[in-house]
Every structure is written in structure tokens, then in C-alpha cells.
N, C-alpha and C positions, 0 to 999 in steps of 0.2 A: 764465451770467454769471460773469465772472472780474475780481474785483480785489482790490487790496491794502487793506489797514487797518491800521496802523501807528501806535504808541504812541509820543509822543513825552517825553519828560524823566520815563518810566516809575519812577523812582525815587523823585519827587515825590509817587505817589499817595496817601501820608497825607495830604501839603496840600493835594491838593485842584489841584494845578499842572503837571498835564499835559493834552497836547495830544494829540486824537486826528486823525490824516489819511486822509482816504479817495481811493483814486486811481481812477480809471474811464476809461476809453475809453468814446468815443461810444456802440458798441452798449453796454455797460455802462451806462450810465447809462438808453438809453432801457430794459432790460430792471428796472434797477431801480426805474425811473417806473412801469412795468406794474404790478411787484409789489406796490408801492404802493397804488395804484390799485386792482389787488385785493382789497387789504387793508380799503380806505379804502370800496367795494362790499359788504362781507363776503361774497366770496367762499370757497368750504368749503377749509377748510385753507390761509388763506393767514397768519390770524393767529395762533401770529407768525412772522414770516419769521427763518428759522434758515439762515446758511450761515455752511459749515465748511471747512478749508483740508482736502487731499487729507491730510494725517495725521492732521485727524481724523474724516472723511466724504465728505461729497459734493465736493469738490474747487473748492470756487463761490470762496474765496478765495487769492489767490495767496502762498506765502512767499517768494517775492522781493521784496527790500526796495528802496524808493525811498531812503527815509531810511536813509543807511548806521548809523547811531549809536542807530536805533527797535528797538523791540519790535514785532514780528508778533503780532497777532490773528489765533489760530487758527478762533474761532468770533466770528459778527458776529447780535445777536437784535434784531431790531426790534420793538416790541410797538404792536399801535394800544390804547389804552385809553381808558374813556367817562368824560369829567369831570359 
């Protein structure tokens, strides 16, 4: 799974007024629906889903930017937790 996650008006973050973008290609999306889904089964080691761009691990997101003017998210953690 390969995509982008990009921070937008990163500069904003004390207020509270940035936008985050997630970009995917089809198979991307359906591998992230999987993992999901794994997660959402409790599957052994899926929670929490950690990917990281190739500078800083596994290479699961991309640093090529859609948004020319964004910030790259190097790492993206998804956590399921029980209300």
C-alpha cells in the first residue's frame, strides 16, 4: 500500500486549522479497507496500523507531494480504541 498524506495550512496547527489529505489509488484504498477490517476483527497485530514513508521505514507512504504548498506525513497511525 502506497500513498500520500499531506498536511495542509501546517502552520495553523496551534489553531486548530489545518487540513489533512489522503490520496489513494484504487488498489490503495481497497488494501486499506483490508486493513481496516483487520483491525476492526482484531486481528494479531493489526492494531495499530503504523505506515511510514521509505525515510522512515517501511516505505507504505509516499513523499511526493499532490499539494505543492503541503507538508508530508512521514508516518500515518491509525489506532481502533473501545468506547
Amino acid at each position: 500500500m502506497t500513498f500520500s498524506v499531506e498536511v495542509r495550512n501546517s502552520e495553523a496547527i496551534q489553531e486548530e486549522a489545518q487540513t489533512v489529505h489522503l490520496f489513494l489509488g484504487l488498489e490503495d484504498i481497497e488494501m486499506l479497507i483490508a486493513s481496516l477490517e483487520a483491525m476492526r476483527d482484531d486481528l494479531p497485530r493489526s492494531n495499530p496500523l503504523t505506515l511510514f514513508s521509505q525515510d522512515w521505514g517501511n516505505g507504505a507512504l509516499s513523499t511526493e507531494k499532490v499539494i505543492q504548498d503541503a507538508q508530508i506525513t512521514h508516518c500515518l497511525k491509525i489506532t481502533k480504541f473501545e468506547r
